[in-house]
C-alpha positions in Angstrom: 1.1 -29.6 -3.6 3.4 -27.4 -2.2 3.0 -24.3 0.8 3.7 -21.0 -1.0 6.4 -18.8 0.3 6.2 -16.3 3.1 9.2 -14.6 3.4 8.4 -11.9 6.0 7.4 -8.1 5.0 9.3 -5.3 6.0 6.9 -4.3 9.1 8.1 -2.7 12.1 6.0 -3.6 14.9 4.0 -6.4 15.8 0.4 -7.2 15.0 -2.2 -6.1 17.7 -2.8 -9.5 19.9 -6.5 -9.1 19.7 -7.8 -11.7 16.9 -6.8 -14.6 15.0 -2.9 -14.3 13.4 -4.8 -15.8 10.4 -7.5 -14.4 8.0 -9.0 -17.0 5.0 -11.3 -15.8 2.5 -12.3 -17.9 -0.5 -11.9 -16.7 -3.9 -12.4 -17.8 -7.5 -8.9 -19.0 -7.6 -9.2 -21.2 -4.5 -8.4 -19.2 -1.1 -6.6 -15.7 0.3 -5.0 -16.0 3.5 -3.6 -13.0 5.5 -0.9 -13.4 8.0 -1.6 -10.5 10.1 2.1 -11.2 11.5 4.1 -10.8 8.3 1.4 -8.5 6.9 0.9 -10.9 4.0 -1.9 -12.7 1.4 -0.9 -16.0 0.7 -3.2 -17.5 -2.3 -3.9 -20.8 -2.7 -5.2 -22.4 -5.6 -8.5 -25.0 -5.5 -7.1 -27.7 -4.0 -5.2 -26.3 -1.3 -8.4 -24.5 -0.2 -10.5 -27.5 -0.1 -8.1 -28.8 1.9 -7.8 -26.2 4.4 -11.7 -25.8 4.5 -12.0 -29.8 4.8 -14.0 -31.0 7.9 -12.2 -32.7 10.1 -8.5 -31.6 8.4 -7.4 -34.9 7.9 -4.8 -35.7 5.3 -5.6 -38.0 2.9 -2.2 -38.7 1.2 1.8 -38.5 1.9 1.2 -35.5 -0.3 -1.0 -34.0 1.7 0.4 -34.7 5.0 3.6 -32.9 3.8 1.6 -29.9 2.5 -0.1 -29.7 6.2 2.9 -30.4 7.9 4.4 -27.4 6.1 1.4 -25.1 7.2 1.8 -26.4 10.8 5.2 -25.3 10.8 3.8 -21.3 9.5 1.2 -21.9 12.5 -1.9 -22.1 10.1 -2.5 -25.4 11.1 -2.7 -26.2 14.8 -3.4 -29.7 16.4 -5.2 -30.8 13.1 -7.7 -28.3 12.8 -6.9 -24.3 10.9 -6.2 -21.7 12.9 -7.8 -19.2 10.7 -10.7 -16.7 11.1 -13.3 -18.0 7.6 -14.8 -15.0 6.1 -18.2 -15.1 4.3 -17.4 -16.5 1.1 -17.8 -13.9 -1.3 -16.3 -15.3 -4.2 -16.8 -13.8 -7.5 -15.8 -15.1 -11.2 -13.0 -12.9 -12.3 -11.9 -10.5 -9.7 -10.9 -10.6 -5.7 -13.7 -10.5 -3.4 -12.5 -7.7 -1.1 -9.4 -5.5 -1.9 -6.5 -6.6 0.2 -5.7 -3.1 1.3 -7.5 0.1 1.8 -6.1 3.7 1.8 -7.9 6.1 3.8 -7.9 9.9 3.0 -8.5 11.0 6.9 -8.6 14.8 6.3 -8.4 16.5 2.8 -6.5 19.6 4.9 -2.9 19.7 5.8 -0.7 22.5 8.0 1.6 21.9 4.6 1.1 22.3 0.9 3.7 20.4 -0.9 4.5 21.4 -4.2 4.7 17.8 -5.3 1.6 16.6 -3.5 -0.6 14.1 -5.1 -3.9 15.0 -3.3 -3.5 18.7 -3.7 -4.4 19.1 0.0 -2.7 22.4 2.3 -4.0 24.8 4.9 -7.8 25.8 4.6 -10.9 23.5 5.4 -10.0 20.1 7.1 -12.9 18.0 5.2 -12.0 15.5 8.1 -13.7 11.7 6.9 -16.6 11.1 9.6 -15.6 9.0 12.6 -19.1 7.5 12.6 -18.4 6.5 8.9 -15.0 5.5 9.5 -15.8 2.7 12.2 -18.4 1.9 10.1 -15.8 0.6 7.2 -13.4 -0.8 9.5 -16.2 -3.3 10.7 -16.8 -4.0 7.2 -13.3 -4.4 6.5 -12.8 -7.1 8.7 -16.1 -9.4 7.4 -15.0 -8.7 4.1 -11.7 -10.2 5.5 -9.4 -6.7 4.2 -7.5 -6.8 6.9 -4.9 -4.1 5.9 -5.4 -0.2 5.9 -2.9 2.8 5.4 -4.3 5.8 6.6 -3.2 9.3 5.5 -4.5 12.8 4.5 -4.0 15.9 3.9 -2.3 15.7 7.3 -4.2 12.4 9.3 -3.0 14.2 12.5 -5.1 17.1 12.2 -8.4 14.8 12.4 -9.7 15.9 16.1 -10.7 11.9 16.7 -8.7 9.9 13.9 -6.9 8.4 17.0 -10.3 7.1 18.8 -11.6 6.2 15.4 -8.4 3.8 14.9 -8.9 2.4 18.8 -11.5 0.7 17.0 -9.7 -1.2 14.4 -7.0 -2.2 16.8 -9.5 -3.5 18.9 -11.2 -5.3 15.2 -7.3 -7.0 14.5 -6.9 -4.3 11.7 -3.4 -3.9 10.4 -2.8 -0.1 11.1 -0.2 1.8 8.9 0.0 6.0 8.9 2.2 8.4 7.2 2.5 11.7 8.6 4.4 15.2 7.6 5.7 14.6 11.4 5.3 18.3 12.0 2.7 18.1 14.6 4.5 15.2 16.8 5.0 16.8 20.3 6.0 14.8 22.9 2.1 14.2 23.7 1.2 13.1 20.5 3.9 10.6 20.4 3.5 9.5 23.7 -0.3 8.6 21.9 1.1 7.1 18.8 3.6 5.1 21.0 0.6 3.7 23.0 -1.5 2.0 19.8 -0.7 -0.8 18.3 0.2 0.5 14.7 1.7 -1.7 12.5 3.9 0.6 11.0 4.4 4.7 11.5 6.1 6.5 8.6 7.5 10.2 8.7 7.7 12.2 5.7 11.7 13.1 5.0 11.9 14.4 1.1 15.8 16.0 1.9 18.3 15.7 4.6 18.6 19.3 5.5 16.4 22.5 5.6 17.5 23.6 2.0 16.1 20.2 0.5 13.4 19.3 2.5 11.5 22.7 2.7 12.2 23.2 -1.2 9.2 21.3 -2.0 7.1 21.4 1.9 7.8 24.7 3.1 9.7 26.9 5.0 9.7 25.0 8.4 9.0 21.8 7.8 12.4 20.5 8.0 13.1 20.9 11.6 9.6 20.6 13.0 9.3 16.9 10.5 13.2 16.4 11.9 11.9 17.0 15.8 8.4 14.7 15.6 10.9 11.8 13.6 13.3 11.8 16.8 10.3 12.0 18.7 8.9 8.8 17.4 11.8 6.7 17.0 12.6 7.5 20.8 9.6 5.5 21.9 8.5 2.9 18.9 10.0 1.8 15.6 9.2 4.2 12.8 10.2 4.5 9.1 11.5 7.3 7.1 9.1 7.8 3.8 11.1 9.9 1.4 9.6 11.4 -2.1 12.0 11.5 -4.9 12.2 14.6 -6.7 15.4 17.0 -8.3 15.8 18.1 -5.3 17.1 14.8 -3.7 19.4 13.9 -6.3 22.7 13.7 -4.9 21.6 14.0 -1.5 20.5 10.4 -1.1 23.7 9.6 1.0 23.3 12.6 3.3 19.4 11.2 3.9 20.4 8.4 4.7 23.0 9.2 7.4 20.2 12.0 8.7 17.9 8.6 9.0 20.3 6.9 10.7 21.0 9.8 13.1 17.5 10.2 14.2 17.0 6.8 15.0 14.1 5.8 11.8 14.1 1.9 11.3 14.7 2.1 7.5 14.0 4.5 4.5 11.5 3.8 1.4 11.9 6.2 -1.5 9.2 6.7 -3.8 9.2 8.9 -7.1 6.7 12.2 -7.2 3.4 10.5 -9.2 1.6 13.0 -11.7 -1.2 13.3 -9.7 -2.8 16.6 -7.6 -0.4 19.8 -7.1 2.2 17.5 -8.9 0.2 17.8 -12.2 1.0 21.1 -12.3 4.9 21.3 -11.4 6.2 18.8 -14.1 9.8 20.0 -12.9 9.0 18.0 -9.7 8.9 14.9 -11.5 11.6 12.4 -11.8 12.3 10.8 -15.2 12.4 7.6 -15.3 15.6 7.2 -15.9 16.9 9.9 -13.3 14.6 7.4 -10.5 16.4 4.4 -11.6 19.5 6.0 -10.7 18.6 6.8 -7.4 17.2 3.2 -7.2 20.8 2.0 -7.7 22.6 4.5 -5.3 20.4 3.6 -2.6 21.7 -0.3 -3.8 24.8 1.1 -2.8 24.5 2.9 -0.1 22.6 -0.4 1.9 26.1 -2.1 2.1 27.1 0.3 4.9 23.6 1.2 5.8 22.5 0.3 9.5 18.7 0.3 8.5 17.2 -1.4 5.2 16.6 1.0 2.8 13.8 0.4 0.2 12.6 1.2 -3.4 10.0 -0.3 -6.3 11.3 -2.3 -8.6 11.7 -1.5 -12.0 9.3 -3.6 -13.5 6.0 -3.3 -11.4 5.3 -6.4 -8.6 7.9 -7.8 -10.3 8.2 -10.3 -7.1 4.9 -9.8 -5.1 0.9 -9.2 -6.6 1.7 -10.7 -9.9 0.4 -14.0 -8.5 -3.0 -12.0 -7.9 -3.0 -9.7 -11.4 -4.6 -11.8 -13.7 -5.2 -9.3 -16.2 -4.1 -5.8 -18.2 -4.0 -3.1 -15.1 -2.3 -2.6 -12.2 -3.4 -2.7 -8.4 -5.8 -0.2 -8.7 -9.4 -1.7 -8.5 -7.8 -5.1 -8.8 -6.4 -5.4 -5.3 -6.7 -1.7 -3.9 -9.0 0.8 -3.0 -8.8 4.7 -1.6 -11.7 6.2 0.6 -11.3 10.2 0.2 -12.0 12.2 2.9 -15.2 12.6 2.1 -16.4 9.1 1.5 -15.7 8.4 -1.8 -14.7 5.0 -2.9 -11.9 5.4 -5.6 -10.4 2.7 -7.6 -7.0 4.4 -6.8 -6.4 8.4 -5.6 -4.3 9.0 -8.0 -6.6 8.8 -10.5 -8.8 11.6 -9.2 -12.0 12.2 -8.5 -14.0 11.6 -11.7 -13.2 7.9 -11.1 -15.1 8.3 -7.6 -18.1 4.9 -7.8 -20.1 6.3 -4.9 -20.1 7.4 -1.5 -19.8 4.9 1.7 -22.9 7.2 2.8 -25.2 5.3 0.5 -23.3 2.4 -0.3 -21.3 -0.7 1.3 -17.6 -0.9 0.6 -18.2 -4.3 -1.2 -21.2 -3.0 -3.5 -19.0 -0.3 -4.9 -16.0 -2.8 -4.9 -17.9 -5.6 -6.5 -19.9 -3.5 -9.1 -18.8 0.6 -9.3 -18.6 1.8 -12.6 -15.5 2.8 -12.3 -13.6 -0.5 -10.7 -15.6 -2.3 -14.0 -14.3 -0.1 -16.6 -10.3 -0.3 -15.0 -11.3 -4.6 -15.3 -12.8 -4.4 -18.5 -9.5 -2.7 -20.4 -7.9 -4.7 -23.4 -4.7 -3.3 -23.1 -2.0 -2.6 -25.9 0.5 -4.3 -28.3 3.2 -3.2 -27.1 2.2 -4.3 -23.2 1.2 -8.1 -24.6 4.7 -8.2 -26.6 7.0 -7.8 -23.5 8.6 -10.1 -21.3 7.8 -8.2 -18.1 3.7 -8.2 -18.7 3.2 -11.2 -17.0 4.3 -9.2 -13.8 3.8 -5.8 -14.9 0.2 -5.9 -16.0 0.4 -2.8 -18.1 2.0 -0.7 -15.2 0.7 2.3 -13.3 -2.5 3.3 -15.1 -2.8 7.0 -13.5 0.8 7.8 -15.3 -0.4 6.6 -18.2 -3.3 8.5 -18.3 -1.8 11.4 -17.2 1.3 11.2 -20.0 -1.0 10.2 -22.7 -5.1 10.5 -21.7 -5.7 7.4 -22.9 -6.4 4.3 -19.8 -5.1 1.5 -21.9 -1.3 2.9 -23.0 1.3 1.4 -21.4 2.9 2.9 -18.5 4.7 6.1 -19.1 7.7 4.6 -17.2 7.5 1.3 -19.2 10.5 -1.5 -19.0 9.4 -3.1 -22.0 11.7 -6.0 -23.2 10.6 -8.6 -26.3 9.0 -11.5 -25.3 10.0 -14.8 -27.0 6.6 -16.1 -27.9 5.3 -12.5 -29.2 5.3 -9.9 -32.2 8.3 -7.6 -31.3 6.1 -3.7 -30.9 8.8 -1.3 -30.0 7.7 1.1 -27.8 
């Protein structure tokens, strides 16, 4: 018996104090427990959870005694007893009980309309996600024992009382994290943003200059996004969230140096995702091959980089959710969820709405979790040869099933941007 890893997360700010550091909720496997410090789920498997759960925490064994040891060193064990919140066990044969994160669609309208947006949001009606209905799933959240949310729109800013809304969830020990355009960050609205407790804050930066940048947001955007980044990072820590498309090739060092310049704590750069306006622009969207590039420049460029800069892996959770992705699938409906701005509970927002279970107006979060049509059929798929006959699939699951979907129409194909390698123990299926 061993204690699993917990290298610490990239996170930028500390946890808000109210609440236990520690979250356990039991699952099929054994136990989840969040560190709401290093923003992470640690599973344990039976035995360790019995363990844990054991009344008085007495160990047994010199086995034992080293395992506790080990977790009184991480501070979930304290003076012999856990120093963990227990959630209602709501452990369920074959799946999680709760999602480990949630990402909320605050408003479907944005002061923007991105040519490579995935939610096809821009100027018009702000379809802003009810407050009431909002505090009402961040309650839920926290019995469910979800203790992570990532909030963003449309624009999130725009909502006329997200910031109230989220006062609530600081005040529950929610995890916070928001990504915004930046374009609406005066010096009053950071001075706001400053004041919360959000774990992390992340500014839209798709280019390093005005000719870049407002290619694929606007004409504008650039300077006001530039301005409300400087803003931020003047008061708090705040990350740089940059979306790879043509546009940026080349221009990675420049980004980074304009990162650096306005004071961001590190750059993540993401490729444009076939999803929303994006579906429409296939010019927008990275090859494989041409993201993989980028992925290696930025390798580069972190050896005289000031901040960490960050990018997926090539093979999908190739280090991190594997340990939780039993089965053909990615994280969608497996250990994620979206709300949209209208209520909606979506397996993942990329996948659009005709995979919407049910609204949080008539439902709970868990019923729709636990039994939505649409979360059963992504954990009922078979899969594919090809997926079964690589190395990776033990990691990869399959890969992302909204660009598979999108490339081919068909839920089960492997991953458009597959990695596939022969397996020793398999049928070699090229791809």
């Amino acid at each position: 018996m061993t204690a699993p890893s917990r290298a610490i997360v990239p996170a930028w700010d500390h946890a808000a104090a109210t609440g236990a550091r520690h979250v356990l909720r039991r699952e099929h496997f054994g136990a989840l427990v969040y560190d709401r410090e290093t923003c992470q789920y640690v599973p344990y498997d039976a035995d360790a959870a019995a363990l844990l759960l054991r009344a008085p925490l007495e160990a047994r064994d010199e086995a034992e005694r080293a395992f506790l040891g080990a977790l009184e060193a991480e501070g979930l064990v304290d003076g012999g007893r856990l120093a963990a919140r227990v959630v209602e066990d709501r452990s369920a044969p074959g799946r999680l009980s709760a999602p480990l994160t949630v990402y909320l669609g605050a408003t479907q309208g944005c002061n923007l309309a991105c040519t490579h947006c995935s939610s096809d949001s821009g100027p018009g009606p702000l379809g802003a996600l009810d407050a009431a209905l909002m505090r009402r799933l961040f309650r839920e959240l926290v019995d469910l024992g979800c203790m992570q949310v990532h909030v963003s729109g449309g624009e999130p800013l725009l909502h006329p009382a997200l910031l109230e809304a989220l006062d609530d969830a600081f005040a529950l020990g929610l995890n916070v994290l928001l990504t915004t355009n930046g374009t609406l960050v005066d010096d009053a609205l950071a001075d706001a943003l400053a004041a919360r407790p959000f774990r992390c804050l992340s500014v839209s930066l798709d280019g390093p200059d005005t000719a870049s940048h407002d290619l694929v947001r606007g004409p504008g955007a650039f300077g006001r996004a530039l301005a409300g980044l400087t803003r931020l990072a003047a008061r708090r820590p705040v990350g740089v969230t940059a979306t790879y498309t043509p546009a940026l090739r080349g221009r990675l060092g420049d980004l980074v140096r304009r990162c650096e310049a306005a004071g961001a704590a590190s750059l993540t750069l993401r490729p444009a995702l076939p999803a929303g306006r994006a579906l429409g622009r296939p010019d927008l969207l990275p090859s494989q091959a041409d993201f993989q590039a980028a992925t290696r420049e930025l390798d580069r460029l972190q050896e005289a980089a000031s901040i960490p800069l960050f990018h997926p892996p090539d093979v999908p959770h190739e280090a991190t959710s594997a340990l939780l992705l039993e089965r053909f699938g990615c994280v969608a409906g497996n250990l994620v969820c979206s709300v949209t701005p209208t209520g909606e509970v979506n397996p993942c927002a990329l996948l659009g709405p005709t995979f919407d279970a049910g609204s949080l107006r008539d439902h709970t979060l868990h019923d729709l979790w636990a039994g939505g049509a649409p979360f059963r059929r992504l954990r009922a798929l078979d899969g594919n040869q090809q997926c079964s006959s690589c190395r990776h699939y033990d990691h990869c699951g399959g890969g992302c099933r909204a660009r598979a979907l999108a490339a081919t129409g068909d839920l089960e194909a492997p991953d458009a941007w597959c990695s596939w390698a022969p397996r020793e123990d398999a049928a070699v299926v090229l791809p």
